[in-house]
VOMAR-282647 format. One record per residue (C-alpha): residue number from 1; residue in three letters; x, z, y. Coordinates in steps of 0.05 Angstrom, whole numbers, plus 5000, padded with zeros to 4 digits. Layout:
N
num,residu,x,z,y
NUM,ala,X,Z,Y
...
# end
This chain:
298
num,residu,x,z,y
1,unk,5368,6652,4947
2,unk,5348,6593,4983
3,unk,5353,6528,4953
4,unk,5365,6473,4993
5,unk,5332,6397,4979
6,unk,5377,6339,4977
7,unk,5340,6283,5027
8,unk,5328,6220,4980
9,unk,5378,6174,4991
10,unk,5357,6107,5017
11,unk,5380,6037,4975
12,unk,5401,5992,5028
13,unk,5358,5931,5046
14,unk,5384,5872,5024
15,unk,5358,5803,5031
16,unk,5366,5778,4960
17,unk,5309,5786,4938
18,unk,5275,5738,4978
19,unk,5328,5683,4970
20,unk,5318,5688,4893
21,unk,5258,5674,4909
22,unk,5264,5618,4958
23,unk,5310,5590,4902
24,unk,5264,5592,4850
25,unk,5201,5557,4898
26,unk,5256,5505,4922
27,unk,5267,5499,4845
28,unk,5195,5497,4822
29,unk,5181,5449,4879
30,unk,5236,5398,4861
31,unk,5226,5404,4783
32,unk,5150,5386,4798
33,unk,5173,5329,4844
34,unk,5215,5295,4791
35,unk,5163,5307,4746
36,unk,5114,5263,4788
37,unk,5163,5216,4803
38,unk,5181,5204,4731
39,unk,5104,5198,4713
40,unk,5101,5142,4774
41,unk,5159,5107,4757
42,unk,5154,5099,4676
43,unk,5101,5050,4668
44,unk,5138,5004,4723
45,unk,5206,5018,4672
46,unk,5165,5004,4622
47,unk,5139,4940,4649
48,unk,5207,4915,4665
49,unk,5242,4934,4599
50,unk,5183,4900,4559
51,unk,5194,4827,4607
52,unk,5266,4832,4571
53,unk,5249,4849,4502
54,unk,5243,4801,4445
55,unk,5184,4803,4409
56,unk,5209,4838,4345
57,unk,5222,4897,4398
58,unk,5156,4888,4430
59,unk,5111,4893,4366
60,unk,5158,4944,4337
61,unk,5121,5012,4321
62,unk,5189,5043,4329
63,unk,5203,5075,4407
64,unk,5252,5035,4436
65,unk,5270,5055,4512
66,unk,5318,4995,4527
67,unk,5322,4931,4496
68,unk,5374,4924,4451
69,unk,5395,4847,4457
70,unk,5357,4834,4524
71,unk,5328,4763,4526
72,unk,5297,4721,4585
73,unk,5254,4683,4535
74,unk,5194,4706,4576
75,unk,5216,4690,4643
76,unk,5235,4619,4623
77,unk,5172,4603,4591
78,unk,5130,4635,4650
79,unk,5174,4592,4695
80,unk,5175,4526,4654
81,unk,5105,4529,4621
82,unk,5069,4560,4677
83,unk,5000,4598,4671
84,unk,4942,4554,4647
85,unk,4967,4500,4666
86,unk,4994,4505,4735
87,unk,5059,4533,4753
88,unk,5073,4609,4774
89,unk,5090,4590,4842
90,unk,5023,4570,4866
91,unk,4991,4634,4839
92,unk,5046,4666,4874
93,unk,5036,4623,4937
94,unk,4955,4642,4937
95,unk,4973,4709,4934
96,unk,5013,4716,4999
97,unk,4968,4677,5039
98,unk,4909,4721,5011
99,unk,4949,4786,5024
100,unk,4991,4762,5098
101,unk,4926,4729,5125
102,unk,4901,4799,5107
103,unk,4947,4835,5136
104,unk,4962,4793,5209
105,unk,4884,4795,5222
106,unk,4873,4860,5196
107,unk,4924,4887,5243
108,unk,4900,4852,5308
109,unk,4829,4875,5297
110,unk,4845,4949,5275
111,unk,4890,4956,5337
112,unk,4849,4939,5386
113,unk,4788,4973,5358
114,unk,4836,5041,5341
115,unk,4849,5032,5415
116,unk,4779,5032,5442
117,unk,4758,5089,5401
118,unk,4809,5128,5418
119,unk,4820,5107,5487
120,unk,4745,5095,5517
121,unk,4693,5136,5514
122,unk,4622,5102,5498
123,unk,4557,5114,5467
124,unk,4553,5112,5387
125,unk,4630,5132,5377
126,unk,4616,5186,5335
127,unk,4578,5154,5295
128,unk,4625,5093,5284
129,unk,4671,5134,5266
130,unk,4633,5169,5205
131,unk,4607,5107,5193
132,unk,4681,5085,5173
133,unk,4682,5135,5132
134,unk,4622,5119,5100
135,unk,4641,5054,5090
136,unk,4707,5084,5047
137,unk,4662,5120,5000
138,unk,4622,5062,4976
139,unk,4653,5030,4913
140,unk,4671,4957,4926
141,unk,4629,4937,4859
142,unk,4577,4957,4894
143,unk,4588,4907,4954
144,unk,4603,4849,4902
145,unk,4534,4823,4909
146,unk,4517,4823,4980
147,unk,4582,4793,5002
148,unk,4585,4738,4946
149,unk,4520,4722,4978
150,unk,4546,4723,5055
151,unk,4605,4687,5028
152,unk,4573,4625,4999
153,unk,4519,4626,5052
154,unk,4585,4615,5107
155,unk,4613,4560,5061
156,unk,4676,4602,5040
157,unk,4667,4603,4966
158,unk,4719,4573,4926
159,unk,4770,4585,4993
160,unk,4821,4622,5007
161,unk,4790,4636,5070
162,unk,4726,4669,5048
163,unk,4781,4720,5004
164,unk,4817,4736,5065
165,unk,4759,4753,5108
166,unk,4738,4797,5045
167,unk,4803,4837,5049
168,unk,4799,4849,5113
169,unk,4727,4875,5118
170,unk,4745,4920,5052
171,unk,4814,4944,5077
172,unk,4789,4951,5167
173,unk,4755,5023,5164
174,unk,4822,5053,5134
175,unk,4866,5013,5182
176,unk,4817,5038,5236
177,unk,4819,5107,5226
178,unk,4889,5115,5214
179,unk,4907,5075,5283
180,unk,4862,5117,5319
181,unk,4909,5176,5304
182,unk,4974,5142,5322
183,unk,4933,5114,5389
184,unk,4910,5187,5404
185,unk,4978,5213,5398
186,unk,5012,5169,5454
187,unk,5003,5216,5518
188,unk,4955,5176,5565
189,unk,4998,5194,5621
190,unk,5045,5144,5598
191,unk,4998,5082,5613
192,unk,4968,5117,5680
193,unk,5052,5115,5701
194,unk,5061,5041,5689
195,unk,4988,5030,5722
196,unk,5021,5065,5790
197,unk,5083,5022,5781
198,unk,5049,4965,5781
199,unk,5040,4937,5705
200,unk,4980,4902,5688
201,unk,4931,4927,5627
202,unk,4962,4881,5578
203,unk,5027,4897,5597
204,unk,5021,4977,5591
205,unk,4980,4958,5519
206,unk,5044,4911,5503
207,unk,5099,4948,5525
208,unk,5083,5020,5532
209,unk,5027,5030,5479
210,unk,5052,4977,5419
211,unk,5120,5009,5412
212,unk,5091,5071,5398
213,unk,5041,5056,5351
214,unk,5080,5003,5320
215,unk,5097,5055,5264
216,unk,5022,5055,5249
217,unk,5012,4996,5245
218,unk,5064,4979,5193
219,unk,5044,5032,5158
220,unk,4969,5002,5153
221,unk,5003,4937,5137
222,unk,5036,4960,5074
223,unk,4969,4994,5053
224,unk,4923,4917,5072
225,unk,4980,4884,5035
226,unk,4989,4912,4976
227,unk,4904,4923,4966
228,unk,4899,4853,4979
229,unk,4956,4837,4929
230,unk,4936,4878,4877
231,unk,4856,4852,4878
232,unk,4824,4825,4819
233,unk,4740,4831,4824
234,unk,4743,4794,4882
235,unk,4795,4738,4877
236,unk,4754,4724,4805
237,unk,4685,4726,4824
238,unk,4700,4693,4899
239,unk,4739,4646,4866
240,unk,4719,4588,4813
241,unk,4775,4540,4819
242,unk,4838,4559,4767
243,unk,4880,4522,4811
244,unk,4859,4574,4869
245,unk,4882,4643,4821
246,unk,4916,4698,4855
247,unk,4967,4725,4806
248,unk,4923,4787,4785
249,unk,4873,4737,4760
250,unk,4928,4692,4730
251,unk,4949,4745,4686
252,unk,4882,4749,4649
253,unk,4904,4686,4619
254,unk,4952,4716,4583
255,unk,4889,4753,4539
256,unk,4856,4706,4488
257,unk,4804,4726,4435
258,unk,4867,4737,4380
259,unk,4924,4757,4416
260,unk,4952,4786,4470
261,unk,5018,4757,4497
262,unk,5054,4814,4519
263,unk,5117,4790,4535
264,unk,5076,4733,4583
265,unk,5043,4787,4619
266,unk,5099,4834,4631
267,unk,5144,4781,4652
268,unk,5099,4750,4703
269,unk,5081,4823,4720
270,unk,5157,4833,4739
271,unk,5159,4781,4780
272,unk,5087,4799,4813
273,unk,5117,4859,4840
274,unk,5182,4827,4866
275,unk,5145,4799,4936
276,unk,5117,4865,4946
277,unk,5190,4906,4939
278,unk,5215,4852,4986
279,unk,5150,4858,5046
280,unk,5163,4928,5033
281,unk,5237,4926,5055
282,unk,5226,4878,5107
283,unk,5177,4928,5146
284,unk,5204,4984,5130
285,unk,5263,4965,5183
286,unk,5215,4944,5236
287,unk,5181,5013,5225
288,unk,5249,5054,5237
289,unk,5262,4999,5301
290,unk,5188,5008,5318
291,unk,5201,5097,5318
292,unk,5260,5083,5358
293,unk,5232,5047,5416
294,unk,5179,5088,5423
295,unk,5222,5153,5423
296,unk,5263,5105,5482
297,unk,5198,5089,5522
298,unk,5175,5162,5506
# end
């Protein structure tokens, strides 16, 4: 007799498989997300809901998310009594010239020096360019000495002036070596076209090269503005006059020996962080305008 073997039958191939599993990465992805964003976002909650609490709710060992019976008895005593004596507004007002003047001269000298690194050839670019890097890893703390030094030798101590140029020699290497990408990215042929047709140097850097790394160089300005904002070992040991405070050094006043005023510092915390959500939304536009022109020009 002869027996005869059944072939084994084949399970078709289906592609399920590998969406479950796209499903479940897309899943895991998003899940970790939110779990980031959460982490970022709660001590700035936190911040907030404390500005409105009242201080039974504040020194409460029990966990209270919102505040029950919100009160602005914070606000209106930052706003009416001030901090150490001078009113919230001028700390406020020290703090955007500190972090604007930062940001307008930062920008003019990292564009033009992103441009000639990435745009000229000369002897020693290499090593300018590590040396930006270099100049990333060392700790500011370290620097504190030295430029105290250079600062009261040039007569900027106790200025506003003396801060700024601070802020901009901390925050330039970054703002450097992320232009030089954008700069790099424009195609060169672009410029060489509006040389033939007649356009001047300035005017290919000002109409053809700008709008293109406009992005850039918002994106740098966010960064110089909110480092300079946020600074506190330089505004306090550049600066001796309480009258001259940025904000993060106005907020130490809030500390004393016995007590901490909690409800003082998160209110005037809150309202810290209000010019920065607002320069934030302001160039975030110009950088969607600024990726539009260039895709135009492109």
């Amino acid at each position: 007799m002869t027996t005869t073997h059944e072939a084994p039958r084949l399970r078709p191939v289906t592609s399920r498989t590998p969406k479950k599993r796209k499903r479940r990465g897309r899943f895991a992805l998003n899940t970790a997300a939110v779990a980031v964003f959460l982490f970022a976002v709660f001590p700035v909650y936190w911040m907030v809901s404390t500005a409105f609490k009242s201080r039974e709710q504040i020194f409460t060992t029990d966990f209270i998310p919102f505040p029950t019976d919100p009160t602005l008895e914070h606000v209106q005593r930052v706003f009416t009594e001030g901090i150490a004596g001078h009113s919230i507004w001028r700390y406020l007002l020290n703090s955007s010239i500190v972090a604007l003047g930062t940001v307008l001269i930062g920008a003019v000298f990292a564009l033009l020096a992103a441009t000639a690194v990435a745009r000229f050839r000369f002897r020693g670019r290499t090593s300018f360019l590590i040396l930006l890097l270099i100049v990333q890893m060392v700790p500011g703390e370290a620097l504190l000495i030295p430029l105290f030094l250079m600062v009261r030798r040039a007569g900027l101590y106790d200025q506003l002036l003396g801060l700024v140029v601070v802020n901009v020699a901390m925050t330039l290497p970054f703002a450097i070596w992320m232009l030089r990408t954008f700069v790099a990215a424009v195609p060169k042929e672009l410029e060489e076209a509006a040389w033939i047709d007649g356009a001047s140097r300035f005017s290919t850097f000002w109409r053809v090269l700008f709008p293109l790394v406009a992005p850039g160089l918002v994106a740098t300005s966010i960064f110089s503005f909110i480092t300079a904002w946020n600074e506190f070992v330089f505004a306090l040991t550049l600066i001796g006059d309480q009258g001259s405070y940025t904000m993060p050094v106005a907020l130490r006043f809030f500390v004393s020996q016995r007590s901490v005023d909690w409800g003082g510092i998160m209110a005037a915390s809150t309202l810290m962080t209000i010019p920065v959500i607002v320069f934030f939304l302001l160039v975030q536009r110009r950088m969607v305008s600024g990726l539009v022109a260039g895709a135009v020009k492109g």
